[in-house]
N, C-alpha and C positions, 0 to 999 in steps of 0.2 A: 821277531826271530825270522828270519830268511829262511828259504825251503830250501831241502836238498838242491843240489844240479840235476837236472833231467837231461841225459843225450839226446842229441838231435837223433829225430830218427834214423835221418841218412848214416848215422854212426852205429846202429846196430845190427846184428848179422839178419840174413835173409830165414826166412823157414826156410826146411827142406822143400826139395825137389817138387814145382804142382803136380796137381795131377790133372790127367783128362780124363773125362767122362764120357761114358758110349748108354744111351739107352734103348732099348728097341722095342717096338711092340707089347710098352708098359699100360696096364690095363690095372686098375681094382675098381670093385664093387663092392656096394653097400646094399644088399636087398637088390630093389628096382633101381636104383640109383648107380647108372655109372660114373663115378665121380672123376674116371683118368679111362682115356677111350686112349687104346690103338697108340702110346706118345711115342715116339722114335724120337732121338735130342743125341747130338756131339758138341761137346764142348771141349776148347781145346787149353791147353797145358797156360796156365796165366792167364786165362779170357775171366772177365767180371761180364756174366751175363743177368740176364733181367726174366725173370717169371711176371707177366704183366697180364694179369684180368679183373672181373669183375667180382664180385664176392659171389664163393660157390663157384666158380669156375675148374676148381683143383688145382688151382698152381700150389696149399699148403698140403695137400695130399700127397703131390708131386715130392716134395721137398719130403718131406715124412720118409717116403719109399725110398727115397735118394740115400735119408740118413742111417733106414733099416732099422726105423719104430716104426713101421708096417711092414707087411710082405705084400707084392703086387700078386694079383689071382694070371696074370698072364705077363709075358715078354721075360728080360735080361735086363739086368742093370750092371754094368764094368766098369770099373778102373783101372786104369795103363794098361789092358785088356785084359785083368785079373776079373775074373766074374763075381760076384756079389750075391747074384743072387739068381734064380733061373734055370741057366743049365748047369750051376754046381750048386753044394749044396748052401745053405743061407748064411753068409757072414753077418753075427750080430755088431750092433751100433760101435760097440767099445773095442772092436779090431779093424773095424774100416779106415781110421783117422781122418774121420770127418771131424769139422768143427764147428757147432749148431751157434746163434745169436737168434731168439726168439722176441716179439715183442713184448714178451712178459719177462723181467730182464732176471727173475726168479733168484735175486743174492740173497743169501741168509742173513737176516737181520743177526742174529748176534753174533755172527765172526767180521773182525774188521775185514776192511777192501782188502790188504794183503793175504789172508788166511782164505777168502772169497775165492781168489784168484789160484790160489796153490790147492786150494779141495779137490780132488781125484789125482791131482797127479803124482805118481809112483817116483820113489827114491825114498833116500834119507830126507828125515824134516831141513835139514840144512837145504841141500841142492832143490828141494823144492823150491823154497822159499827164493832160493837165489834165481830159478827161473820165473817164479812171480813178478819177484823185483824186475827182473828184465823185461816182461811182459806189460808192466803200467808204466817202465818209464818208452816205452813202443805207445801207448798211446799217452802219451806225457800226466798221465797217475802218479809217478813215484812222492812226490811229495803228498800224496793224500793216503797214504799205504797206514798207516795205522787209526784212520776213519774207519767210522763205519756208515752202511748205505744211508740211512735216513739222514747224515749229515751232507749228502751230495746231493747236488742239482741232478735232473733228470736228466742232461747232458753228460755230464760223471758216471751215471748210474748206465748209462748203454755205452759207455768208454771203457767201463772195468770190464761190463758185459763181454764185453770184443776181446779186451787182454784174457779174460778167465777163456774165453773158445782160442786165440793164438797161443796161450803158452804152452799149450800140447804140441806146439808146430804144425798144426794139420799139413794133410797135401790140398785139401778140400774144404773149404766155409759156405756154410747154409746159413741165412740170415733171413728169418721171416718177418717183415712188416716190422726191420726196427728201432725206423726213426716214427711212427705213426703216434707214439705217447709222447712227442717233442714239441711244444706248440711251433708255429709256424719260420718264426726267426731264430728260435737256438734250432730246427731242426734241418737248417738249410746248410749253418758251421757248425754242427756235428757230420751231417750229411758229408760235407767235403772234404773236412779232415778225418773219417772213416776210409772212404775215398782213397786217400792221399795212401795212407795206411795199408791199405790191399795193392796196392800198386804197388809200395816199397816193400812189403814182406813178398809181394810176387807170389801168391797164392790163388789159385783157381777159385774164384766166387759165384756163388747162385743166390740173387737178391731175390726175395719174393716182394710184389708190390701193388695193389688196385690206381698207383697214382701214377700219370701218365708221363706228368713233367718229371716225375722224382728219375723216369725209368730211361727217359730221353737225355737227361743229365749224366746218371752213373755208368750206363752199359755201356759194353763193347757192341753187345750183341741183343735185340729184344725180343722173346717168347712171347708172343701176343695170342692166351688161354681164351677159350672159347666153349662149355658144356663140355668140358674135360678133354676137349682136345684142341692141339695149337693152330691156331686160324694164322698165323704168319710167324717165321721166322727171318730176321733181316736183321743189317743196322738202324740205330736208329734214323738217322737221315735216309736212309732207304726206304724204313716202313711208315715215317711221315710222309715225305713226296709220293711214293709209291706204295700207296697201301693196295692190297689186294682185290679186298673186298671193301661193300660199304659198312659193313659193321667195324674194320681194322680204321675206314677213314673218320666215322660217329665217336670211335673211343679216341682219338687223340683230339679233337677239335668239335664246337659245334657248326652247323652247317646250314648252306641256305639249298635245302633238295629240290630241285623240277624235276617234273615227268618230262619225255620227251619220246619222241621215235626218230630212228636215222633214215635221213633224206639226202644222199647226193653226198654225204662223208659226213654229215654234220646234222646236227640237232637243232631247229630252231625255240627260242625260248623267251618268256617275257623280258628277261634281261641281253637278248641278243642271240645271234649266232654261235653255237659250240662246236668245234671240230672234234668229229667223231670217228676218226681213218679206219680203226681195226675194228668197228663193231658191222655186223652185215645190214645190207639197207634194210630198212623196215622193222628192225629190231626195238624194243619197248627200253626205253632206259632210264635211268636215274641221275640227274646231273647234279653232283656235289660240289659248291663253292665254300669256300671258307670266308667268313665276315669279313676278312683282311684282302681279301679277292675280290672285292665292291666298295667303292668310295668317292664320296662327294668327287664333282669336278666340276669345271667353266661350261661345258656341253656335254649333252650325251643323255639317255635314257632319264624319262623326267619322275620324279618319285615325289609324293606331296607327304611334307612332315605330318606327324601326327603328333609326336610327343616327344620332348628332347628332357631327358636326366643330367644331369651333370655330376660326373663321379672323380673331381679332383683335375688329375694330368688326363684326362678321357671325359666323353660324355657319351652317354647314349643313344642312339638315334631311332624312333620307329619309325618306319616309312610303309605308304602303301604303293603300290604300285600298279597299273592295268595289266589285266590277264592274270596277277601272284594270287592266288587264294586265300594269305597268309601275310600278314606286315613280314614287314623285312627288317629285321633289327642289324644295328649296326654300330660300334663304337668306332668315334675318331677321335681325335686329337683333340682338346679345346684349343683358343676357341674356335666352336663348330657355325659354319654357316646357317644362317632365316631361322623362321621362329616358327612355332604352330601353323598350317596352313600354307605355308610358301611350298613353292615346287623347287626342288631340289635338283639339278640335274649329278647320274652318277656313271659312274665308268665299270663296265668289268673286265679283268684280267681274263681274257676268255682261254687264253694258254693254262693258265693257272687250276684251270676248271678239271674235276675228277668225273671222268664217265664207267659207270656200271652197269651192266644187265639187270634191268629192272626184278626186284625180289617180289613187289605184288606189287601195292600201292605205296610210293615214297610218301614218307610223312614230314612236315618240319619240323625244324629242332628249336625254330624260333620260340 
């Protein structure tokens, strides 16, 4: 038996109007623990931004306070300049028209996906049900609407997830951590037909996420959390190339760190000379390469293999080098030149190279 017809998405109407977010000087605490220091954040009308830290950082507390299942101990949280929370008095969750996706995708096992989807929303049972229906066939459900969850892949299961948070129309979607139960290949096309999704309902979104690629893929815009407050805001091609600090360049990449001092605008180091322009002479620093910044060549800086891996389209490289404290690992391309013992000559991107004000002692990440 053939399924229903499902509308393309492009054929169904937009949510209402986004919205933008204003926060300022959002603060909570737990005991000793400040979990959200000081957070100021605008986000603008149809932006899909990205909460991106490390676990414990407060990017889910963040989110919480956003949706107003917490109150913050300090600052203003707004909508279209409408206050939330702060200096008027507290709008609870179910007047905000936010729209929550959490990683726990919490459907009632005994109501089918259709009734799943229609639970809280107010009308007649008819018109509910009629905007359910319109909400899985937005993320192409409609043919699965009289299943229930245990009969859905876990792809299905954070597809109805997203219809059950859009059929309210939100102005606003919070979505914590939730392609992270998706194993790694359904959660890449879930991921981008989610994606696709917020873009065509034109809805203001806040991803929460610890994964760096997931958040370099989806955003407009990347929140990069740090001890409860945001160490960079930027795109993401800005907060790659130009990361701040060396903690914003450590979480997107690992890295190969020299110590150095400026001398004459530049840092000398075992892999070469670094141009240093804007740091003052004699200053202590941290030179950050990325793996992809150092690689075999015909001449150049001589590195004696130690041990090569071979991982498919890539192989591994250790290298020691004179003066590194540290092998140098390295993946290239198979196949990779010399075996154990041969000297390897390599090249560095020395434009490529990220300089920092030394924090104490740079560590490797090798």
């Amino acid at each position: 038996m053939g399924q229903p017809h499902e509308a393309p998405v492009s054929a169904l109407p937009r949510a209402a109007r986004p919205a933008a977010l204003e926060l300022r000087g959002v603060a909570r605490r737990y005991g000793a623990l400040e979990a959200v220091r000081d957070v100021s954040l605008t986000i603008g009308a149809g932006e899909i931004v990205c909460l991106l830290g490390s676990s414990g950082c407060g990017k889910s507390t963040l989110l919480r306070l956003i949706a107003g299942l917490e109150s913050p101990d300090a600052g203003s949280i707004a909508m279209d300049g409408v206050p939330l929370c702060g200096s008027a008095p507290f709008v609870p969750p179910e007047r905000r028209g936010i729209g929550l996706v959490f990683q726990e995708y919490a459907l009632f096992p005994h109501l089918c996906i259709l009734d799943n989807v229609a639970f809280g929303l107010r009308g007649a049972k008819e018109d509910r049900l009629e905007i359910a229906r319109a909400a899985l066939a937005r993320v192409r459900l409609a043919g699965r609407a009289s299943a229930f969850p245990h009969m859905l892949s876990g792809g299905e299961q954070q597809r109805v997830a997203l219809a059950r948070a859009l059929a309210p129309q939100p102005r606003l979607l919070l979505l914590d951590e939730p392609f992270s139960n998706l194993d790694r290949g359904l959660r890449e096309s879930v991921r981008a037909e989610t994606l696709a999704i917020l873009r065509e309902a034109g809805i203001t979104a806040l991803l929460v996420t610890h994964d760096p690629e997931e958040a370099l893929r989806i955003a407009d815009r990347i929140v990069l959390m740090r001890a409860g407050a945001i160490e960079q805001d930027a795109p993401p091609e800005s907060l790659y190339r130009r990361p701040a600090s060396l903690y914003a360049a450590r979480f997107f990449s690992e890295l190969v760190e020299l110590a150095g001092t400026v001398r004459d605008g530049q840092v000398r180091t075992a892999l070469g000379d670094i141009p240093a322009p804007d740091l003052p002479e004699g200053a202590p620093v941290c030179i950050a390469l990325r793996p992809h910044d150092v690689h075999p060549a015909t001449a150049g800086i001589p590195a004696r293999l130690q041990e090569r891996v071979f991982l498919g389209a890539t192989s591994q490289l250790k290298l020691s080098v004179d003066g590194l404290p540290m092998p140098l690992v390295l993946q290239v391309f198979t196949p990779c030149p010399g075996l154990p013992g041969d000297i390897i000559p390599l090249q560095v991107d020395a434009g490529a190279a990220l300089v920092f004000p030394s924090p104490d002692s740079p560590r490797s990440s090798q």
